[in-house]
Backbone bond lengths (Angstrom), bond angles and torsions (degrees), N, CA, C in turn:
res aa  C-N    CA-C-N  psi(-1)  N-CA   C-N-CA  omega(-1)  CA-C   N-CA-C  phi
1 X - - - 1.458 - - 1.514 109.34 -
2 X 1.374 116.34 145.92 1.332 102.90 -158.64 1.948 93.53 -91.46
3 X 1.362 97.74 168.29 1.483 117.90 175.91 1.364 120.53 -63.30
4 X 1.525 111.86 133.72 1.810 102.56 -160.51 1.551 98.80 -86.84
5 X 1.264 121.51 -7.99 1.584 131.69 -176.04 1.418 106.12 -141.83
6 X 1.638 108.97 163.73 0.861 109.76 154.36 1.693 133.05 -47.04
7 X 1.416 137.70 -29.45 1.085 123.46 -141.41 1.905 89.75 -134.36
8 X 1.492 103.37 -26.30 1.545 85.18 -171.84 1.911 98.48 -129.54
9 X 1.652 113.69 143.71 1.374 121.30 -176.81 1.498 100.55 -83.50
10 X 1.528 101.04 144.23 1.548 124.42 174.84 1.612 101.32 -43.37
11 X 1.446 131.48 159.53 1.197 149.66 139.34 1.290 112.94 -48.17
12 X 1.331 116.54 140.98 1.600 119.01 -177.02 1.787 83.40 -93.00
13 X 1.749 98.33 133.14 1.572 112.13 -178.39 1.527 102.08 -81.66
14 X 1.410 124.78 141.82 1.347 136.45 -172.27 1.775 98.16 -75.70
15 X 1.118 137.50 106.30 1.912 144.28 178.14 1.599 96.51 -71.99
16 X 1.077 114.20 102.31 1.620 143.34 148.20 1.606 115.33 -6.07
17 X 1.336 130.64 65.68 1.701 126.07 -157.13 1.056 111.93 -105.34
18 X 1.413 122.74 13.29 1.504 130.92 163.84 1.749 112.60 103.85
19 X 1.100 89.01 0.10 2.221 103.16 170.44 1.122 103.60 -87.09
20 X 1.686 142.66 48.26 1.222 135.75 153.31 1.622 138.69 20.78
21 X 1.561 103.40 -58.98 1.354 116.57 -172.25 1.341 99.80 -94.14
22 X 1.714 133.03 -36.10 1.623 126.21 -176.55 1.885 101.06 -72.47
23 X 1.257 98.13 -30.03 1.798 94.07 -178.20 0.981 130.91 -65.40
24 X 1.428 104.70 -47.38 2.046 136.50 -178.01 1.657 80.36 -58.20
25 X 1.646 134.41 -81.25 1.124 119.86 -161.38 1.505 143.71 -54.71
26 X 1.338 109.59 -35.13 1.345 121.44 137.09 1.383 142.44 -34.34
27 X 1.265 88.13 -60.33 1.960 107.31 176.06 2.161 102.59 -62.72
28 X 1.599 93.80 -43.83 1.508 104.08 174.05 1.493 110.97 -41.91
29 X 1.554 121.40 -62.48 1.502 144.86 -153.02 1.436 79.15 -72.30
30 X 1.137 125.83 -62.92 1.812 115.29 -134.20 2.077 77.40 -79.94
31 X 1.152 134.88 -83.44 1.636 133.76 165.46 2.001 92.53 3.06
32 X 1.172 101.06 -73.86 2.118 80.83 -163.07 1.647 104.51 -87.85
33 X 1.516 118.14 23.66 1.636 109.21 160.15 1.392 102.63 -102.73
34 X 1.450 128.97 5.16 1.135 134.37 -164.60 1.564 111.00 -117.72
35 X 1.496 104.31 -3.01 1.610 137.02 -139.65 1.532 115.75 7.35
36 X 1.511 118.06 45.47 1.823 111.21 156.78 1.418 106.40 -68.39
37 X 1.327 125.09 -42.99 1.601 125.21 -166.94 1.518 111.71 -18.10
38 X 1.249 137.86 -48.37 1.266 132.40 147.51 1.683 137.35 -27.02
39 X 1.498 109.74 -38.96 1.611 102.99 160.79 1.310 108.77 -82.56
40 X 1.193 139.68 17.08 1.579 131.90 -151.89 1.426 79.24 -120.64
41 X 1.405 116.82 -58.78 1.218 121.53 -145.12 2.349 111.56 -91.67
42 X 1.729 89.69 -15.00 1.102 102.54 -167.05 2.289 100.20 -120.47
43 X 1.129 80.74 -33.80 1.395 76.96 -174.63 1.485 114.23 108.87
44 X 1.552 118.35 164.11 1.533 124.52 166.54 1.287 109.67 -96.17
45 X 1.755 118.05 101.69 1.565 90.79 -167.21 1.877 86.22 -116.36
46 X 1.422 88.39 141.76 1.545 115.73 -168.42 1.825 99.64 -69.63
47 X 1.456 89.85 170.27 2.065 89.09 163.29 1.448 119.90 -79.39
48 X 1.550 135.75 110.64 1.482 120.51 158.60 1.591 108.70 -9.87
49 X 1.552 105.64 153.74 1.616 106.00 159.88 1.352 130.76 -88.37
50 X 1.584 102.71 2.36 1.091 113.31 144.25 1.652 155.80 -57.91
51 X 1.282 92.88 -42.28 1.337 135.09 -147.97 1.907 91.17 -87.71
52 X 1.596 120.66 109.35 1.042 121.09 133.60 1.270 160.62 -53.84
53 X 1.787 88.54 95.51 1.621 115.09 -166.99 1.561 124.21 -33.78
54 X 1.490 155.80 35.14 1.152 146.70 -179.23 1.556 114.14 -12.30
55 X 1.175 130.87 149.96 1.520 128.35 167.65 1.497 102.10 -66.01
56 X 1.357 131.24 -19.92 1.497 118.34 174.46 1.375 106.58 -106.09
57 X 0.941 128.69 -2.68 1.775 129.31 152.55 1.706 95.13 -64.67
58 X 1.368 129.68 -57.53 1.710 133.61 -149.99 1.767 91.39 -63.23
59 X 1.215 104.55 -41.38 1.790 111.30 -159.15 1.543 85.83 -81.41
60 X 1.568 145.88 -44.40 1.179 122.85 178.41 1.724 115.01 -56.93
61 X 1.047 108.04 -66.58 1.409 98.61 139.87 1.158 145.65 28.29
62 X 1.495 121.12 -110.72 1.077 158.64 163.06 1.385 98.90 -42.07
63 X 1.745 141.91 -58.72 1.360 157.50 165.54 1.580 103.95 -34.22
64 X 1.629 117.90 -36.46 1.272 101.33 -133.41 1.738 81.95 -110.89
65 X 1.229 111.12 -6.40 1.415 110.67 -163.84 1.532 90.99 -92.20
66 X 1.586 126.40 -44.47 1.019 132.53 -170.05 2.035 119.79 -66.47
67 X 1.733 97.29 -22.82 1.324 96.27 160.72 1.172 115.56 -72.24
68 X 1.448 111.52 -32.82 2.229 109.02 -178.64 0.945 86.31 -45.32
69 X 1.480 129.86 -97.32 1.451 147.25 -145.61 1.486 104.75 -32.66
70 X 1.439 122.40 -63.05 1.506 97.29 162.03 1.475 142.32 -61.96
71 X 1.282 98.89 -37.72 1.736 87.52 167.09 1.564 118.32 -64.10
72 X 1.195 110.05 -44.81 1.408 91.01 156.51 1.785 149.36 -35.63
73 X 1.118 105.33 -24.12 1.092 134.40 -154.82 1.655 110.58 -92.00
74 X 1.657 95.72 -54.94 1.414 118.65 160.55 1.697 95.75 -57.17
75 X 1.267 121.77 -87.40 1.411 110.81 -178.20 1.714 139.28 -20.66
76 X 1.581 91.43 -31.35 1.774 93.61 179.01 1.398 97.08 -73.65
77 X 1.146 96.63 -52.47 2.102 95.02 -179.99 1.381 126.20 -51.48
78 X 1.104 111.71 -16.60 1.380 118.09 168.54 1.333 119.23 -84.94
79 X 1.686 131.58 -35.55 1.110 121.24 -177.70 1.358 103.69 -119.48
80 X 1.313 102.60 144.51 1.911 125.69 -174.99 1.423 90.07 -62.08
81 X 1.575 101.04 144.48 1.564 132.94 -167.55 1.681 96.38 -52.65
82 X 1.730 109.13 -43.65 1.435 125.83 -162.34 1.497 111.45 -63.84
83 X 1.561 115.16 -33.48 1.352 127.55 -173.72 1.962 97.93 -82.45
84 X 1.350 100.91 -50.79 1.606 94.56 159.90 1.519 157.01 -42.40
85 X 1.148 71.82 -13.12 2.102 95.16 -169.05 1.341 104.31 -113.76
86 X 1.887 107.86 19.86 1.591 98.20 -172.85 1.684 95.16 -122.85
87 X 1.817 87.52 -4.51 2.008 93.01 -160.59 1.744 85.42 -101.60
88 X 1.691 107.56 131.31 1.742 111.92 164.00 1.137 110.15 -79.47
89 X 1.424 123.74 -34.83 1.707 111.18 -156.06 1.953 97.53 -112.34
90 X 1.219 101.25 121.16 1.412 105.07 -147.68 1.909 93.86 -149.59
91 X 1.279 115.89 -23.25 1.324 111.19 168.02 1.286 145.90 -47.95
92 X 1.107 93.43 -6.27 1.843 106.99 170.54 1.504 122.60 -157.22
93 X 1.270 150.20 126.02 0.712 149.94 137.60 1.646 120.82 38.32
94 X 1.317 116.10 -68.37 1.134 119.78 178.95 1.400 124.41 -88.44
95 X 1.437 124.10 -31.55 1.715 131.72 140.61 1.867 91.02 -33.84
96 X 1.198 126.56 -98.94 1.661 137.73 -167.94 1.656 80.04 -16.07
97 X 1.225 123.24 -97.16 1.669 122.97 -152.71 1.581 115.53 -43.57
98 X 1.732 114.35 -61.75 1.611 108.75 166.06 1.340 123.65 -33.45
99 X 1.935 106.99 -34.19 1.377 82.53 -177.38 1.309 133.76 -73.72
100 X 1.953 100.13 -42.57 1.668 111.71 158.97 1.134 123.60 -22.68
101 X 1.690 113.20 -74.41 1.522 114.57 163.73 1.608 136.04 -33.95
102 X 1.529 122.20 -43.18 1.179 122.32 134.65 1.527 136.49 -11.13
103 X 1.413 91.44 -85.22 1.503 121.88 -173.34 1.776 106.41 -49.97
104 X 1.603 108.79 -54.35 1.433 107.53 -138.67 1.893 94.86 -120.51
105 X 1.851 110.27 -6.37 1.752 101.75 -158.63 1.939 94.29 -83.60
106 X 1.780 102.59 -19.87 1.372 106.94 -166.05 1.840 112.97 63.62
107 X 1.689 103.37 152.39 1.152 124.02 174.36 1.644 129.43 -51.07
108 X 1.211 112.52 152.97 1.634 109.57 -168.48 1.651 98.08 -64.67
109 X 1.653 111.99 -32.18 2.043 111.72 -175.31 1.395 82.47 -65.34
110 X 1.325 146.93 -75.21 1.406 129.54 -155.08 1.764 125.91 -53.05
111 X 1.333 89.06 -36.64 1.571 96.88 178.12 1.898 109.21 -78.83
112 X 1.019 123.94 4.96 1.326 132.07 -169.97 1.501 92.62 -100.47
113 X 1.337 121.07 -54.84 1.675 149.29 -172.85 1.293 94.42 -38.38
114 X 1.737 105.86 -90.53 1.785 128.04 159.94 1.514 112.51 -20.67
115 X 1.307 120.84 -71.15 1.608 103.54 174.46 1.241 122.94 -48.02
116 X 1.639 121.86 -61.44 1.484 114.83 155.66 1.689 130.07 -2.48
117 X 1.370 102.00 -68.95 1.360 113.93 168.44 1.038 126.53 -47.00
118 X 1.673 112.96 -52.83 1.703 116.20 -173.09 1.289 109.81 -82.89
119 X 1.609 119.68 -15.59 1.087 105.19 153.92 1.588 144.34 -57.25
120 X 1.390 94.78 -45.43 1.899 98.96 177.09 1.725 98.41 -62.29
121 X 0.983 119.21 -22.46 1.392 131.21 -157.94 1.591 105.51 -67.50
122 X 1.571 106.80 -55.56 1.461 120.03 168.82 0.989 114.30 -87.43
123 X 1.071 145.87 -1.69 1.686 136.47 134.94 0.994 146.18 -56.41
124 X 1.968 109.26 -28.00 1.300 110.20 165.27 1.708 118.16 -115.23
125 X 1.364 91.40 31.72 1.672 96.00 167.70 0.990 119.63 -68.53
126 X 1.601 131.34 170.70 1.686 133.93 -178.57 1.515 85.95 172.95
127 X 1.551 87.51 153.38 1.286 105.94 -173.72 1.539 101.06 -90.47
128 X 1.765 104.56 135.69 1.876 110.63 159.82 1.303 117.49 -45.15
129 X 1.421 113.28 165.25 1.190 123.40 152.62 1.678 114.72 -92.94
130 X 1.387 95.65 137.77 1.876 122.80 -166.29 1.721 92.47 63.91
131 X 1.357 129.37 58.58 1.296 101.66 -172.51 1.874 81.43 -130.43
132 X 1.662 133.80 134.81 0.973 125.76 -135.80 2.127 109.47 -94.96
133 X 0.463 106.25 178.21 1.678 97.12 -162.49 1.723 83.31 -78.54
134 X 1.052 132.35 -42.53 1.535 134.39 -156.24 1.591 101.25 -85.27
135 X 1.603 122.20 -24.08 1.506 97.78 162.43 1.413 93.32 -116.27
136 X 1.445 143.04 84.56 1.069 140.00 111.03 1.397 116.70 -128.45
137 X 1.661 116.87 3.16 1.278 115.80 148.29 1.441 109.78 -72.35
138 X 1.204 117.51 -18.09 1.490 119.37 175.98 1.360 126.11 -61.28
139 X 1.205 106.10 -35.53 1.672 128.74 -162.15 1.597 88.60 -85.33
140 X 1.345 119.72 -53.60 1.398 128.78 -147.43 1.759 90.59 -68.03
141 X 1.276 113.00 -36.04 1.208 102.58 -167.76 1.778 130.70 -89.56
142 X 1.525 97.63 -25.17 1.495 110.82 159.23 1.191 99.55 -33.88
143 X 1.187 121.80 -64.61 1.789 129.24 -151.47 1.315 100.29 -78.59
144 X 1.505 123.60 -48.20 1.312 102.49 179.01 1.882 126.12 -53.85
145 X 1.998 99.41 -42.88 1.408 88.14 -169.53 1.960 107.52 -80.22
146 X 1.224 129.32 4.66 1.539 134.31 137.14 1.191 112.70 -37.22
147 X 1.183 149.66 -57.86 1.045 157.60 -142.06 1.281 105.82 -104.98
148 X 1.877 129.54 -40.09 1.262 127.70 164.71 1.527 97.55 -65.19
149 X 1.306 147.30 -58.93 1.409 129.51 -162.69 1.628 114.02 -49.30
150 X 1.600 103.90 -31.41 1.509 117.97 -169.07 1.452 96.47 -81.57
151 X 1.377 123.86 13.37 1.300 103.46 159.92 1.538 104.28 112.90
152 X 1.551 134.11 -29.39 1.425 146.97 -136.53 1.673 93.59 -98.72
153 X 1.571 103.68 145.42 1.463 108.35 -172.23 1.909 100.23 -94.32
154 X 1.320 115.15 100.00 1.658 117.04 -160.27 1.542 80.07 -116.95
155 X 1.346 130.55 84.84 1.332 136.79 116.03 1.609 124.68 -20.35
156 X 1.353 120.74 170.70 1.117 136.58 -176.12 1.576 107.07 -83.87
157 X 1.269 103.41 -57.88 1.417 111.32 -174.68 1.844 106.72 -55.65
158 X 0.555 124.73 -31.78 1.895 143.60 -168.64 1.199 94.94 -65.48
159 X 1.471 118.54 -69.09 1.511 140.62 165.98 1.412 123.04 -29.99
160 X 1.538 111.25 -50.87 1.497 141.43 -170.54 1.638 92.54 -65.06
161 X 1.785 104.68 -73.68 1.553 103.62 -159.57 1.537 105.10 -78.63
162 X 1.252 120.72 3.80 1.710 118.81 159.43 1.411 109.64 -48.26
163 X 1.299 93.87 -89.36 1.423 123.76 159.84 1.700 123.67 5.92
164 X 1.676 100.22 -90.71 1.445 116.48 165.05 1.556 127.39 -40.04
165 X 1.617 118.31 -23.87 1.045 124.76 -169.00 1.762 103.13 -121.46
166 X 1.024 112.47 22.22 1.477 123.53 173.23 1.163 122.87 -133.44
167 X 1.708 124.23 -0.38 1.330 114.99 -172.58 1.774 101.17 -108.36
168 X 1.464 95.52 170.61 1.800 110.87 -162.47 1.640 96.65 -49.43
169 X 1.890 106.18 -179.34 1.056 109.97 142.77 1.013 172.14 -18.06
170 X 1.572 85.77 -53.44 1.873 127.71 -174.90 1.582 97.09 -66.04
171 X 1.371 124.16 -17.50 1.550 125.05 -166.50 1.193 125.45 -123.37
172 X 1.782 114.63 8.42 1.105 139.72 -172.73 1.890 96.87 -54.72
173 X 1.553 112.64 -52.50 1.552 104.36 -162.98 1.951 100.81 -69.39
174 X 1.009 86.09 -49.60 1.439 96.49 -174.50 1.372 108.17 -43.43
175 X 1.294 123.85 -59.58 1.540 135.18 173.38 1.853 96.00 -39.12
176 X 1.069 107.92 -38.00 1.814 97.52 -160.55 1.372 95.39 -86.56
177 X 1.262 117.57 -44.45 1.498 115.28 166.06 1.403 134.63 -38.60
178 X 1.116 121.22 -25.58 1.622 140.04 -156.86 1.454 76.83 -93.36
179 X 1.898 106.23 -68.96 1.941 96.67 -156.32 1.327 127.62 -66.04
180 X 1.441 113.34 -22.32 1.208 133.33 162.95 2.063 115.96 -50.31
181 X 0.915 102.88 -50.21 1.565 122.88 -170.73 1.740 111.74 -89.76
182 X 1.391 114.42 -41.71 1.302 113.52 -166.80 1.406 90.29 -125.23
183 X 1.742 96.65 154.78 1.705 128.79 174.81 1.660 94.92 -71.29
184 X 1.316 120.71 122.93 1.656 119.32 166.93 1.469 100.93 -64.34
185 X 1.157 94.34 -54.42 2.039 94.06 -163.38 1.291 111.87 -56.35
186 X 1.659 135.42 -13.10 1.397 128.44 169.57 1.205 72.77 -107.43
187 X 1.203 164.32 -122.91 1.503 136.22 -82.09 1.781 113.92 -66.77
188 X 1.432 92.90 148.42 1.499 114.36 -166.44 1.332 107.93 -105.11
189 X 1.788 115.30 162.90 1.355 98.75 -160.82 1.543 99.53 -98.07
190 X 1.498 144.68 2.50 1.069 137.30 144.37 1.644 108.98 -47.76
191 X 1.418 115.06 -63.51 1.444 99.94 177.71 1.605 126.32 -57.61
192 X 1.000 113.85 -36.96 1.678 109.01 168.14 1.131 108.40 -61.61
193 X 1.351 145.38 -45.87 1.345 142.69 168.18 1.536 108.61 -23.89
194 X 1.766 108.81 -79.59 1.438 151.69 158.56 1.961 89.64 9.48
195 X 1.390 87.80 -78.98 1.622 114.51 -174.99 1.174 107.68 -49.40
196 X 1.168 143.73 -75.92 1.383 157.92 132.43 1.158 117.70 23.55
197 X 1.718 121.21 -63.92 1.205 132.90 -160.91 1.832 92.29 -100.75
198 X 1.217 120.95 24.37 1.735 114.03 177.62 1.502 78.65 -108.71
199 X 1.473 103.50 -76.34 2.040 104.17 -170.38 1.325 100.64 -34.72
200 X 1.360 134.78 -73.20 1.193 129.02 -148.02 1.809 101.93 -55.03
201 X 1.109 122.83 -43.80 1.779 123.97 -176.04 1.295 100.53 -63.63
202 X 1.693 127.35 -31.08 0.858 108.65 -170.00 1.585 113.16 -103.29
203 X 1.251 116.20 21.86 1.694 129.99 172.05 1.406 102.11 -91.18
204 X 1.579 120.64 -48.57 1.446 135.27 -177.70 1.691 105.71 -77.33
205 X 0.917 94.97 -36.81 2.176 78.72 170.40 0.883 99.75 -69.98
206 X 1.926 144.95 -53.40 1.161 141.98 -157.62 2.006 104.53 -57.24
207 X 1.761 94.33 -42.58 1.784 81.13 -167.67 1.796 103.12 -83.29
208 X 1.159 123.34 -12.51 1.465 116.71 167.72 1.713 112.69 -61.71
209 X 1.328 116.49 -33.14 1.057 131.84 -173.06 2.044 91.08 -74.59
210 X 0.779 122.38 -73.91 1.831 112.91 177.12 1.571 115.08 -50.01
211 X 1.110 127.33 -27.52 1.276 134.30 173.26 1.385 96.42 -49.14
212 X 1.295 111.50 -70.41 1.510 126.50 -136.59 1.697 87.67 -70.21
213 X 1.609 115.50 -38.13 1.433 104.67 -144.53 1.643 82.55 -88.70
214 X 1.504 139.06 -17.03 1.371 128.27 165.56 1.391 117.22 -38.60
215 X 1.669 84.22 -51.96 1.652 89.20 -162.01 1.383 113.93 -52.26
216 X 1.396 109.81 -54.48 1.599 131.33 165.81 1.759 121.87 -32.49
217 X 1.472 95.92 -32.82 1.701 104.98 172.08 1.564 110.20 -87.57
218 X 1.328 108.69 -47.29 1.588 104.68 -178.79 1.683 110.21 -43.95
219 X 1.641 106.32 -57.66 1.097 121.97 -178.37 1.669 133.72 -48.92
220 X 1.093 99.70 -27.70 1.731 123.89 -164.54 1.989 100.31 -96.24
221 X 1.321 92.52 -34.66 1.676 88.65 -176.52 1.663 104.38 -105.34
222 X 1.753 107.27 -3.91 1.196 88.71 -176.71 1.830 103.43 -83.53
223 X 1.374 101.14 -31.20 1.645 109.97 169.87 1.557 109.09 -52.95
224 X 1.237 141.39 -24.29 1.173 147.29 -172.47 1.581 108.64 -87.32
225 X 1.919 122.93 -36.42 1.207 93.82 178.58 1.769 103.76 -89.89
């Protein structure tokens, strides 16, 4: 995409893939680093025909029409021609977004439905066995931020005592260690991670460390008989 200035290249526009809520927010961020978010959110509103035009009324104006046109612009690039040719009201900026939102955010009964789901969903999670702390913080969290789009108040702490009360064996001391030592209600789930990912390296050095010294025994007595 070509460069909007001399000195700095356009943003690569986020393409519309049918995830509604990860797109809208994105597409949102990059819109107010660009600062149109204001015609999106406010509209292009023209002069009454009443209304005596000032030359600094025309240039507000004139400014405000010229941000549509780019946010617009960004917007066509984002959504496939096919999803376009289905939306009528498309003349401005903020028609283009209502309609998406429309089309793709779905009803409060559906979004009630969907939470439903991700709820049982994050309730009966638990961590595998050999399954690594960094993708089942992974898992845990898909579902949680599902559940924030659906509306659900997913705090840290929520997150935290999920967590603690879902992982293997192998983490039973550690788990008691944490509640014993640390405040749940401030700890964050980067820091429980943090914690997490020390024990766990230091469970896996420990069994590399028996590996190695097996091998060393098999070897030493097998040379001996």
């Amino acid at each position: 995409m070509a460069a909007e200035s001399g000195n700095f290249t356009a943003p690569c526009v986020p393409k519309f893939d049918g995830d509604y809520d990860h797109w809208s927010l994105v597409m949102e961020n990059l819109m107010r680093s660009k600062e149109y978010w204001c015609v999106i959110q406010d509209g292009c509103q023209a002069p009454d025909k009443n209304e005596v035009v000032t030359a600094a009324r025309q240039k507000e104006v004139d400014e405000a029409e010229l941000k549509d046109l780019k946010a617009k612009n960004y917007l066509f690039q984002a959504i496939d021609k096919s999803i376009l040719k289905t939306i009528t009201q498309k003349e401005t900026a903020k028609q283009l977004w209502e309609s998406m939102k429309t089309k793709y955010q779905g009803s409060a009964r559906v979004k009630r439905a969907q939470l439903q789901v991700f709820r049982r969903t994050f309730e009966t999670l638990e961590m595998k066995m050999g399954e690594s702390v960094t993708d089942y913080f992974g898992r845990v969290m898909v579902i949680a931020n599902d559940m924030k789009n659906c509306g659900e108040d997913m705090g840290d702490v929520k997150i935290v005592e999920k967590i603690l009360r879902s992982l293997t064996e192998n983490f039973n001391f550690v788990v008691c260690s944490i509640e014993v030592s640390k405040d749940i209600d401030q700890l964050t789930v980067d820091e429980l991670q943090s914690l997490l990912l020390v024990h766990e390296q230091k469970v896996c050095h420990k069994k590399s460390e028996k590996k190695v010294l097996k091998v060393e025994h098999d070897s030493y007595f097998g040379r001996g008989r």
